[in-house]
LOGU-251971 format. One record per residue (C-alpha): residue in one letter; x, y, z. Coordinates in steps of 0.2 Angstrom, whole numbers, plus 5000, padded with zeros to 4 digits. Layout:
N
AXYZ
...
***
This chain:
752
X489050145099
X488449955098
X488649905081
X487149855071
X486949685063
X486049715048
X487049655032
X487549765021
X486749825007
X487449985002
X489250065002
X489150245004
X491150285004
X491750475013
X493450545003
X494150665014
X494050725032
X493250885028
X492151015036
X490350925026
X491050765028
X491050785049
X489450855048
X488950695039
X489850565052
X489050645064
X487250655058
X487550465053
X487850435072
X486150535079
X485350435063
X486050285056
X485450195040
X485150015043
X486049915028
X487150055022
X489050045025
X489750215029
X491550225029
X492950365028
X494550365019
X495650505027
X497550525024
X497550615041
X496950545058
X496450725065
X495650845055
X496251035056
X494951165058
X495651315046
X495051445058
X495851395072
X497451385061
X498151565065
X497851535085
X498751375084
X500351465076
X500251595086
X500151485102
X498351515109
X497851345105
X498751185106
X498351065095
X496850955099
X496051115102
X496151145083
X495950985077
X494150845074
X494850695080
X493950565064
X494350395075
X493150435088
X491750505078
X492050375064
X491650255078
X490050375084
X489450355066
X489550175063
X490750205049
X492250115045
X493950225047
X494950205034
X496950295036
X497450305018
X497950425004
X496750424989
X497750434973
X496350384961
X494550324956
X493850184945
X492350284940
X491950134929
X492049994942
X491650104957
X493250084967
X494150214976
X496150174974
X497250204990
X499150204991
X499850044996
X498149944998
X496849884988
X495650014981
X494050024991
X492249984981
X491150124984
X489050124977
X488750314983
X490350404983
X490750574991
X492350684990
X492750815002
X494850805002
X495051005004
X496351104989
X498151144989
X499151324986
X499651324968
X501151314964
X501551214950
X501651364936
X503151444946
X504851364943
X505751304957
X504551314971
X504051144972
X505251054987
X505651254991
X504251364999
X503151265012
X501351285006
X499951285022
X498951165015
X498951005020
X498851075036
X499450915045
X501150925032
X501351125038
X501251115057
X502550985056
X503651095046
X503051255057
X503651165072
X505551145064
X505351305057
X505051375077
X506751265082
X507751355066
X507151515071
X507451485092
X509251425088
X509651575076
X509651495059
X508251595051
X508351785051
X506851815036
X505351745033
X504051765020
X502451745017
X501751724997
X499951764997
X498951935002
X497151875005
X496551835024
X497351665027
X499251755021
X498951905031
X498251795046
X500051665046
X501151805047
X500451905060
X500451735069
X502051695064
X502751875070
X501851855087
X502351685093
X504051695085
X504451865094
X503651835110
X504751675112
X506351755107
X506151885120
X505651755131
X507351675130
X508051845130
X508551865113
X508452015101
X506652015094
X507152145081
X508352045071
X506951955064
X506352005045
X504351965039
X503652015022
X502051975014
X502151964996
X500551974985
X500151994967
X498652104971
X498752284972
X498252284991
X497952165003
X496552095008
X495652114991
X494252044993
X493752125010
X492952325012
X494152445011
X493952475031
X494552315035
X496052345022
X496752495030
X496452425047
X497552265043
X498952405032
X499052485050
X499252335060
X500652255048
X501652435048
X501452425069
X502152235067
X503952295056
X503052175042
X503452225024
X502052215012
X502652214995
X501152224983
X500752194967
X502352074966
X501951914954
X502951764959
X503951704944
X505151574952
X505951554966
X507751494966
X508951464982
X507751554996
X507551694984
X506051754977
X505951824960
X504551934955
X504151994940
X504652174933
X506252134942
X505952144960
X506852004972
X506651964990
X507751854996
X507351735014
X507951605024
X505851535024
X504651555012
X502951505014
X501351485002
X499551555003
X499251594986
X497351544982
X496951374982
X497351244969
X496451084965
X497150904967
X497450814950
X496650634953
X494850694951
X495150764931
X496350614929
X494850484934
X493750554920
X492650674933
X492250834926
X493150984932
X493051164929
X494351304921
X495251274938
X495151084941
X493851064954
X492450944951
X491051014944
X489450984954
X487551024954
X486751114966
X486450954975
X488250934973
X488050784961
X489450764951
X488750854934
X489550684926
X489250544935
X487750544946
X488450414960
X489850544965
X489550694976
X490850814980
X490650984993
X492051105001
X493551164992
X493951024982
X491951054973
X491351204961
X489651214960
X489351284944
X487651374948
X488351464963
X490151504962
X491051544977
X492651564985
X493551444993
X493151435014
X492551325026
X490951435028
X490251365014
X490851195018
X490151165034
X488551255026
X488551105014
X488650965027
X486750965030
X486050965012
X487550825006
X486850735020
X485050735016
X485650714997
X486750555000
X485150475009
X484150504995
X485450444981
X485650294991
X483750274993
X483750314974
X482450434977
X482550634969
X483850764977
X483650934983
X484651064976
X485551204989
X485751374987
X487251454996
X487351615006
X488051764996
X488551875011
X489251805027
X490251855043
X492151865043
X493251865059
X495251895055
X496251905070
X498151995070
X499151865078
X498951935097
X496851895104
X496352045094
X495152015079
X494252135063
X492452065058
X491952125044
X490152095033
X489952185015
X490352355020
X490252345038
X491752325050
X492252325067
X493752285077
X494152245095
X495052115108
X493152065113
X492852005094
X494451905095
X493551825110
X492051785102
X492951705087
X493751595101
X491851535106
X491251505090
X492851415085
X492751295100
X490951255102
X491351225084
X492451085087
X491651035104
X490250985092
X491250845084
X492450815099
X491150785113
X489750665105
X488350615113
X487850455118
X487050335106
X486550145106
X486450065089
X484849935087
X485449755086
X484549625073
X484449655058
X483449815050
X483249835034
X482849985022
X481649925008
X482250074995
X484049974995
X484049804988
X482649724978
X481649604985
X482149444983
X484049524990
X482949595005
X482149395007
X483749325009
X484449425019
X483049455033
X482949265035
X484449275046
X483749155059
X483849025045
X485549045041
X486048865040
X487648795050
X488848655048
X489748645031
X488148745023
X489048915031
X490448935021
X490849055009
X490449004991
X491448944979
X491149074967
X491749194979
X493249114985
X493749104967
X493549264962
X494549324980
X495949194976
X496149244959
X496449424967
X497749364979
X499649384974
X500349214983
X502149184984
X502449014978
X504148894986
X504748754980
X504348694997
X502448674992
X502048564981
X500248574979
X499448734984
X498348864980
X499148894960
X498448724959
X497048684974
X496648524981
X495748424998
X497348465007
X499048575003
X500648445001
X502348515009
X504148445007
X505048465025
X506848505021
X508148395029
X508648415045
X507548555048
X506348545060
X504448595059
X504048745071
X501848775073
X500748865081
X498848935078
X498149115081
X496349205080
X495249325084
X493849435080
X494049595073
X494449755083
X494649875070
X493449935054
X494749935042
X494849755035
X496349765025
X497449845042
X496549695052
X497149565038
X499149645042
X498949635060
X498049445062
X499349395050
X500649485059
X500149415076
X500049235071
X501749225063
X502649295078
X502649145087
X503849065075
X504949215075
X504949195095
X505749005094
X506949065080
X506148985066
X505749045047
X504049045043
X503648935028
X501848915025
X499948985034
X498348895033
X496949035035
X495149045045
X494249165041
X492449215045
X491449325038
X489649415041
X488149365029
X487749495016
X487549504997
X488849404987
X489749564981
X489949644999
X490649475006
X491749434990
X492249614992
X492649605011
X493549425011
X494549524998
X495149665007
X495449565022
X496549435013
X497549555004
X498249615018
X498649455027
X499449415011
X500449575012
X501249515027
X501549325023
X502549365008
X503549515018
X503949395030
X504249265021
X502849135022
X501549055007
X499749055009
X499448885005
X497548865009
X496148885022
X494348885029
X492949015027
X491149035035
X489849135038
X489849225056
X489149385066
X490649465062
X492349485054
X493649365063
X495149285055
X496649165060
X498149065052
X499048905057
X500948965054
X502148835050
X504048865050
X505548805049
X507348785059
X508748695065
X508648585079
X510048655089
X509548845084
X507748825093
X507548975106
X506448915120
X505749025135
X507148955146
X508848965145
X508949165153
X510549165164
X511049265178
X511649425172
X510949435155
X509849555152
X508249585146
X507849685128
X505849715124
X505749775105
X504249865102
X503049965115
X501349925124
X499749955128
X498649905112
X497449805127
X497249975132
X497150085117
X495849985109
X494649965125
X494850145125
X494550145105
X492950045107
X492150165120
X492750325108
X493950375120
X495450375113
X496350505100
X496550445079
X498350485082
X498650355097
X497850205087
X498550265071
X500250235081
X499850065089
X499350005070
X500950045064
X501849945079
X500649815076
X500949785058
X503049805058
X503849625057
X504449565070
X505649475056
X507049575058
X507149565077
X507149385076
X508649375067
X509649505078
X509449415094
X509749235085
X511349335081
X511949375097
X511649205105
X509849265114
X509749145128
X507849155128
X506449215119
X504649235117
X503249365109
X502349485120
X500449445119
X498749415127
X499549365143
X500449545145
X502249565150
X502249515167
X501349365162
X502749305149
X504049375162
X503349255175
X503349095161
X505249135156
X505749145175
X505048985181
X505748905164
X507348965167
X507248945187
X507949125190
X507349305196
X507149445184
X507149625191
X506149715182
X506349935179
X504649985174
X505250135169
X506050085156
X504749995149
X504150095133
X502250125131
X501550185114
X500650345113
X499150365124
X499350215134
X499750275150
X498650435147
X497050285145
X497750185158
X497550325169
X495650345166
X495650165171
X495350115152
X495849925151
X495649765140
X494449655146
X495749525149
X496349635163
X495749585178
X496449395172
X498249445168
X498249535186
X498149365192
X500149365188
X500349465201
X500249335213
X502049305206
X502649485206
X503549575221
X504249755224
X504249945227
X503349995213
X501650095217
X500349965213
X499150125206
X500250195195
X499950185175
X501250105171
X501049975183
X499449925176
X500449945159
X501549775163
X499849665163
X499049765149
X498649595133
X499449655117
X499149595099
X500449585088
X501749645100
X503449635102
X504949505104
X505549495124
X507249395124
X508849395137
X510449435131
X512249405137
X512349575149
X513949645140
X513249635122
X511449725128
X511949875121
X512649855107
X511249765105
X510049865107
X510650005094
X510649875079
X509049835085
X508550025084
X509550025065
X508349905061
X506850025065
X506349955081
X506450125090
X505650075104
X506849945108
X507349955126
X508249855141
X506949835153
X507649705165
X508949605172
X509149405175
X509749365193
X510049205203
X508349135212
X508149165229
X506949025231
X505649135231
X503849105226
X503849275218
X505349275205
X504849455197
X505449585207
X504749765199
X505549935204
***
């Protein structure tokens, strides 16, 4: 998707990665609304399919067969991805709130974050039994639990919970657990499942065929079914049930029916008996007509139902179709749910019951058939079509009044000069927002603004600066703001300075007042998140109207004259430490063109945004010969500017090098940055064995953006160095080369 350059006008605002809310990304990408905003706040980068849940325990799917990946289709849509845990809303000021950013303003809202297994009204089951919901949370647990169990450290396992999804996990459970141990050619039978439920049977919401079919196939499997067993606490693995039974297991887990999250009553929505927010059959909020709410998290109140993703993906059309009219402010159109509908439970092994109303049927063909529905399913979201965005602006008349529409639309008039900066309202209002440290350092800044920012140099300290920016390569603006600031204060970190002070340049695309104010806001915050971590005041800066969301900083920072680490200086034997992993060049050109997984970028942001602080002050303490930052010019390139400075070889093990998750796998495909073919160029300086078609070769002279510290060490104290660096959090951290004496040759890199 090219991305449309309308301003916007409109924020609609997806909670949740649910099974409406993909129908609604994707619908967004076949037909996008010019002006409007889309964006999705999601805790998880992938999201689970629940019917594809028992496969993947039981080991018929792996886990992208199972899973929407929300990075590429947020991308297909348009929409800005968001990864970040909702905690709350401001219904009043229309903001959602996120842990550990700042809340995100929303003018259509939509809420589709899935329910929980209660659990909370039986004593000592909270940090105890494992409940399957978040899905993301259980497979991480079920994969321990699969080690535990391999190893001999779990004998019994139980599963609390007697509808379909209970009586689905342990079967897959039993299957996948039993077939591995005889696999490695342990005793299957020394393993204990039970199924406990409060219901006088299984299954109780299903015809009695399919009830008796399932009691048979559980009694075939060695699983005990206890029945009619209320849960009344659960105390040190053992499960006590009311009347005075007691089960005791090494593994319990939870599939009781589903519980709501507490946020949605806490931030004044209206809920049912149970918690879950009440909605029309439009599913409008019955209290507050800007929120929408649809899948397990929603209780339409004219049409109660249970709690399955059959009725959620039912819902994605109609929310769709409602969400363009409430944002058009035109009249919604209520949906009416189906009362009867088709279920598929498989047993663990590729054999399935469906059953609809009274009618039943069974079969290893079924299981099949589940298996095609399930992955065309996914393909759906997982395969998108190609789609071009229009470019210039397009705007919906039904958004904005007209004299907002006027302004707007005169684009080609935009003025330049000094006329294109933000106003002074706005930066107001974002600075006032802003938590800047203040040092006695500054002594006029932006606690007290002026033409200029007035710093006292402290003596004998000398002034480190440098200058960074770029346009933005990711939606998020708050991320972007870490990862700008992140970048730009590496540099002083790589001559062994402290940072003291940042000047920012920021630009930002034309739109309303509100949308810019709120977007200089989100950006900044982050930026300012990681100036104060590291260390450095915000002391003022530039804005201006652009095409699009760019932002920079002029770092200064501070050290002693005889503690500045150059580029040379590497002597021979020391060798060389790299501290964080690459490929962010590649990853995002992937990104860009949809082709790469949430999980991969979500792990290059979290490299990009750790400080490079910490590192710093390692090498400085073990007397690093030479330093520098691993950025635009790839490794090779900086390799190449610290040999010839330090007039040595370097013989680099590419092998060693770390890459983050998914480079290589991109690199492969022949994904790359644009700045590619350019950094290739260091080759020219580069000999040795090592296939020149190889990923990882490709990987040396892949740009980064905020990457990590490359310095030479003594050879002796590598180590050692090294594992404080990995303390520290740097797990990547890895000796990746040594320093030899020049041969006198034009090439000093020498790659194996």
């Amino acid at each position: 998707m090219e991305r449309d350059s309308t301003p916007v006008l409109k924020d609609l605002v997806l909670v949740g990665g649910g099974h409406s809310h993909v129908t609604v990304l994707r619908r967004f990408g076949m037909r996008p609304m010019p002006g409007v905003r889309l964006t999705l706040i999601s805790r998880e980068t992938h999201a689970p399919y629940s019917g594809m849940l028992p496969g993947l325990i039981a080991g018929h799917y792996v886990f992208d067969d199972a899973h929407i990946d929300l990075g590429p289709l947020a991308r297909f849509a348009g929409a800005r991805f968001i990864h970040a845990e909702v905690v709350g809303l401001d219904l009043q000021r229309k903001r959602v709130l996120c842990r550990d950013r700042p809340p995100i303003a929303y003018d259509v809202l939509a809420i589709d974050s899935g329910a929980a297994p209660t659990m909370a009204d039986v004593p000592g089951a909270a940090g105890v039994v494992v409940p399957v919901k978040p899905i993301d949370r259980f497979l991480g647990h079920w994969e321990a639990l699969r080690e535990r169990t391999l190893a001999g450290d779990v004998r019994s396992i139980g599963v609390v919970g007697g509808g379909a999804g209970g009586v689905e996990l342990i079967l897959a459970v039993a299957h996948r657990l039993r077939r591995e141990m005889r696999t490695k050619g342990r005793a299957a039978p020394e393993l204990r499942f039970h199924l406990v439920t409060d219901a006088d049977e299984v299954l109780p919401t299903h015809n009695p065929r399919v009830r008796r079919r399932f009691m048979r196939v559980l009694r075939r499997r060695k699983i005990e079914v206890l029945t009619s067993c209320r849960v009344t606490s659960v105390a040190s693995g053992r499960l006590h049930c009311a009347g005075g039974q007691d089960l005791v297991l090494d593994e319990i887990l939870w599939v009781t029916s589903a519980g709501a999250p507490a946020w949605p009553r806490a931030a004044g929505l209206d809920v049912d008996e149970r918690g879950f927010i009440a909605v029309e059959p439009t599913l409008r909020s019955v209290s507050h007509a800007e929120v929408f709410a649809s899948g397990d998290v929603a209780a339409v109140l004219a049409h109660p139902r249970p709690k399955s993703g059959v009725f959620a993906v039912r819902q994605g059309k109609p929310l769709d179709a409602n969400l363009r009219r409430a944002l058009r402010g035109r009249p919604l159109k209520p949906f009416t749910p189906q009362t009867r509908f088709l279920s598929l439970i498989s047993t663990g092994n590729r054999y399935a019951v469906a059953s609809r109303g009274t009618w039943a049927k069974a079969g290893y063909a079924l299981w099949w058939w589940k298996r095609w529905i399930d992955r065309r399913f996914i393909a759906r979201y997982n395969r998108l079509p190609t789609m071009r965005a229009p470019v210039g602006p397009r705007l919906d008349g039904a958004l904005a009044e007209r004299d907002v529409l006027d302004e707007l639309t005169a684009s080609d008039m935009r003025c330049g000069g000094c006329a294109a900066k933000i106003g002074s309202d706005v930066l107001g209002r974002v600075l006032d927002r802003l938590e800047v440290a203040e040092t006695p350092d500054v002594l006029i800044g932006l606690q007290a603004p002026d033409d200029a920012a007035v710093l006292v140099p402290p003596v004998g300290k000398a002034l480190v600066q440098s200058v960074d920016f770029f346009r933005a390569f990711i939606d998020d603006p708050f991320v972007f703001g870490k990862v700008a600031a992140s970048h730009a204060l590496a540099d002083l970190f790589a001559m062994g300075a402290t940072p003291q002070t940042a000047m920012a340049i920021v630009t930002v695309p034309f739109g309303p007042e509100a949308k810019v104010e709120e977007l200089l806001a989100q950006v900044m915050a982050g930026a300012v998140e990681v100036l104060r971590r590291d260390g450095a005041t915000l002391v003022g800066g530039h804005s201006t109207e652009g095409a699009d969301l760019a932002l920079g900083f002029a770092v200064q920072g501070l050290v002693d004259r005889g503690a500045i680490v150059r580029k040379g200086g590497m002597r021979p034997g020391d060798r060389l430490i790299l501290t964080k992993a690459l490929g962010t060049g590649a990853l995002f050109a992937a990104e860009m063109r949809g082709k790469a997984k949430g999980r991969w970028i979500a792990s290059a942001l979290a490299s990009m945004t750790q400080s490079n602080r910490a590192a710093a002050e390692c090498f400085t303490r073990r007397e690093a010969t030479a330093m520098t930052d691993v950025s635009g010019f790839g490794l090779c390139g900086h390799l190449v500017e610290m040999a010839r400075a330090s007039a040595v070889d370097v013989e680099l093990e590419a092998a060693a090098v770390p890459a983050l998750p998914g480079a290589l796998d991109v690199l492969s495909r022949g994904l790359v940055s644009s700045l590619q073919r350019q950094n290739l160029r260091a080759r020219r300086a580069v000999r040795g064995t090592f296939a020149k078609d190889e990923p990882r070769y490709a990987l040396l002279f892949d740009p980064q953006t905020a990457g990590g510290l490359l310095a030479s060490v003594p050879g002796d104290d590598a180590a050692a160095c090294v594992d404080e660096l990995r303390a520290l959090g740097y797990d990547a951290a890895t000796e990746i080369a040594t320093v030899r004496a020049s041969a006198g040759d034009p090439e000093p890199i020498i790659v194996h």
